[in-house]
C-alpha positions in Angstrom: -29.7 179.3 32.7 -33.1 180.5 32.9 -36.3 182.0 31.1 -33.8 185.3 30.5 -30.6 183.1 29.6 -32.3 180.9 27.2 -33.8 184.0 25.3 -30.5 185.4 25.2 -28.7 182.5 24.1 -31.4 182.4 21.1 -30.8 185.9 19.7 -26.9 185.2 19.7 -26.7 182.2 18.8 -28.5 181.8 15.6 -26.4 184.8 14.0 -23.5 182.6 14.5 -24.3 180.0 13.0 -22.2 180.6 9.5 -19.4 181.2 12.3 -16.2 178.8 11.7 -16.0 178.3 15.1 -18.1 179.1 18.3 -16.9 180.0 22.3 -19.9 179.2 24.7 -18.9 181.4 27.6 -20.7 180.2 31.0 -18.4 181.5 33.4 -20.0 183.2 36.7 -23.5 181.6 35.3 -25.4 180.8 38.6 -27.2 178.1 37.0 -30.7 177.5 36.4 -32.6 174.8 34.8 -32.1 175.4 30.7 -29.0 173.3 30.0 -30.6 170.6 28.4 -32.2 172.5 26.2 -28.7 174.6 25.1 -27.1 170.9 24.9 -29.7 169.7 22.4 -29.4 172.7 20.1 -25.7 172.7 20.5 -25.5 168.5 19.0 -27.3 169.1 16.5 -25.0 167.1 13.7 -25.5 168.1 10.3 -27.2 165.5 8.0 -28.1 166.6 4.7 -28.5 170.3 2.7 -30.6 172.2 0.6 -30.1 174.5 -2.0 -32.6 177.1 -3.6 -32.7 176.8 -7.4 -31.0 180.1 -8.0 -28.1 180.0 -4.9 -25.4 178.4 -4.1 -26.0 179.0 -0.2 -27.3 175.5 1.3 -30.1 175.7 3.7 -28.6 173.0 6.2 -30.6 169.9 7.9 -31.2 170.1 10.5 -32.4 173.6 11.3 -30.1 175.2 13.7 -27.1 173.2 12.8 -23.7 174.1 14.2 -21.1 172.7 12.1 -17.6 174.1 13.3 -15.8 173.8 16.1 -16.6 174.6 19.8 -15.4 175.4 23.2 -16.6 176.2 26.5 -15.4 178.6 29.0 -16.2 178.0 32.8 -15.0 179.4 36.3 -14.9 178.8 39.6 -18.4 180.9 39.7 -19.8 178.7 37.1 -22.6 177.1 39.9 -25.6 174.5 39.6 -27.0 174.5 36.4 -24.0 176.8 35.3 -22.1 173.4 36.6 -23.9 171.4 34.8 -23.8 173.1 31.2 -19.9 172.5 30.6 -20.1 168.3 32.2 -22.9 167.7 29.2 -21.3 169.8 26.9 -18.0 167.7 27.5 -19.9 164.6 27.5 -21.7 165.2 23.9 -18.2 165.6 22.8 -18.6 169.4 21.5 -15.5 170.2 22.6 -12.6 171.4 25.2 -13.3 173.1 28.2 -11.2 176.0 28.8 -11.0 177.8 32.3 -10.8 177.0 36.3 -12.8 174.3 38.0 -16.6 175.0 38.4 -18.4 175.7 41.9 -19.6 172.1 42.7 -23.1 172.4 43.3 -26.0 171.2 41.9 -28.4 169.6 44.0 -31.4 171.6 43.2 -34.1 173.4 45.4 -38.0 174.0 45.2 -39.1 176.5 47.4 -41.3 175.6 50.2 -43.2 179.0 51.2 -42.2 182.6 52.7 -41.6 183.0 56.0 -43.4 185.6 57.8 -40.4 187.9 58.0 -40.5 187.4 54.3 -37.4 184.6 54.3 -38.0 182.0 51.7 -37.3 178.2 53.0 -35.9 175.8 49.8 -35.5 172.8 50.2 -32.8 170.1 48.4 -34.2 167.8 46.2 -33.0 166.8 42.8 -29.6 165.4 42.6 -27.4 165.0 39.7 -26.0 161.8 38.1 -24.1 160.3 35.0 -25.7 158.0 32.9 -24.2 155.2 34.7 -25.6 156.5 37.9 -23.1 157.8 39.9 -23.5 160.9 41.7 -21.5 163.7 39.6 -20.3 167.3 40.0 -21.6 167.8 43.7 -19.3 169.1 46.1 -16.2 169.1 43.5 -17.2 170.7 40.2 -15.8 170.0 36.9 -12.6 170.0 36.2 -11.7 172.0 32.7 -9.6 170.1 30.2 -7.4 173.0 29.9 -6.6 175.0 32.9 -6.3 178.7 32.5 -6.6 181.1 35.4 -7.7 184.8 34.7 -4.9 186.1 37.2 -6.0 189.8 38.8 -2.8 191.4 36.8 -4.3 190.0 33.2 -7.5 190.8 34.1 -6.7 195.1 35.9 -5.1 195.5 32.2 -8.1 194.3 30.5 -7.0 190.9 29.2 -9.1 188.2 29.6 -6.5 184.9 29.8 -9.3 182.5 29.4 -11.3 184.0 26.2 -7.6 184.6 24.9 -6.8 180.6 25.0 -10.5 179.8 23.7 -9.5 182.0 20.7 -6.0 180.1 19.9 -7.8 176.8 20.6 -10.6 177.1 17.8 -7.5 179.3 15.5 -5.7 175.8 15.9 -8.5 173.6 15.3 -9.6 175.6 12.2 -6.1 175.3 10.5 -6.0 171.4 10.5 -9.6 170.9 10.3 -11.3 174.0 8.5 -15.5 174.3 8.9 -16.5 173.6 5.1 -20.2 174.3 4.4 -21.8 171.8 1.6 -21.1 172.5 -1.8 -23.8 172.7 -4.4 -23.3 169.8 -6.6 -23.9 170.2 -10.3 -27.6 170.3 -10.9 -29.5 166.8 -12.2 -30.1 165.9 -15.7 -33.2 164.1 -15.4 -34.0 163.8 -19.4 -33.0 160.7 -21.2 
């Protein structure tokens, strides 16, 4: 959730957008300060399309535009701005969120100077509330809508319990709700 993260999350993210369906993945993400700016690209709803003359591939509006479903997989490791990323994802209604309760803490620090023997002192300062006001996340975490622990048996044999679930969730999802891209519609007669 940082300068790295958010460059990351560009270059995979935009070759997925003809995707039918999309897994954010922010387990053991130790936060940061670019969730906001994953949310925004992530709500985008689509409102209109354009086709080229000569294809019947739309173009859609706006730029960037998700328009199948989504999940989001967290963890206990999931911490501060890695907390914060699945609460805002849940609240934009983007979708479930599939996993084990996140770390709990978000409070963030600003670093006040090295010490002498090279230590760094941070100190608290920016809490983290809903829209109503009430002090969120802090000391509990979020709570995923689906519980699914990746037990130390699953995960010795290479399974992964959590992405597993993620994958029948959107499989489900697509069959009663399929992602359908606009359809050109039959081009204009504009002569009288």
């Amino acid at each position: 959730m940082g300068a790295n993260g958010i460059r990351e999350f560009i270059k995979w993210y935009y070759p997925q957008l003809k995707k039918e369906g999309l897994i954010v993945d922010v387990r053991s993400n130790g936060g940061g300060n670019v969730s906001r700016m994953l949310i925004e690209r992530l709500r985008r709803k689509l409102l209109a399309a354009q086709f080229p003359r000569t294809s019947e591939e739309p173009n859609l509006y706006p730029d960037g535009v998700f328009i199948g479903p989504m999940v989001c997989l967290l963890n206990e490791n999931s911490s501060s701005d890695g907390d914060i990323f699945p609460a805002m994802f849940r609240e934009a209604g983007l979708g479930p969120l599939i996993g084990k309760r996140s770390w709990g803490g978000v409070v963030g620090i600003t670093n006040r100077g090295t010490l002498v023997d090279g230590g760094i002192v941070n100190v608290p300062e920016f809490g983290f509330t809903n829209a109503k006001g009430d002090w969120i996340i802090e000391g509990y975490g979020v709570d995923p809508d689906i519980p699914v622990e990746n037990d130390p048996k699953s995960v010795i044999q290479g399974k992964d319990p959590q992405l597993e679930r993620a994958v029948t969730e959107l499989l489900n999802k697509l069959k009663t709700k399929p992602t359908v891209w606009p359809k050109r519609a039959p081009d204009p007669v504009k002569a009288k």
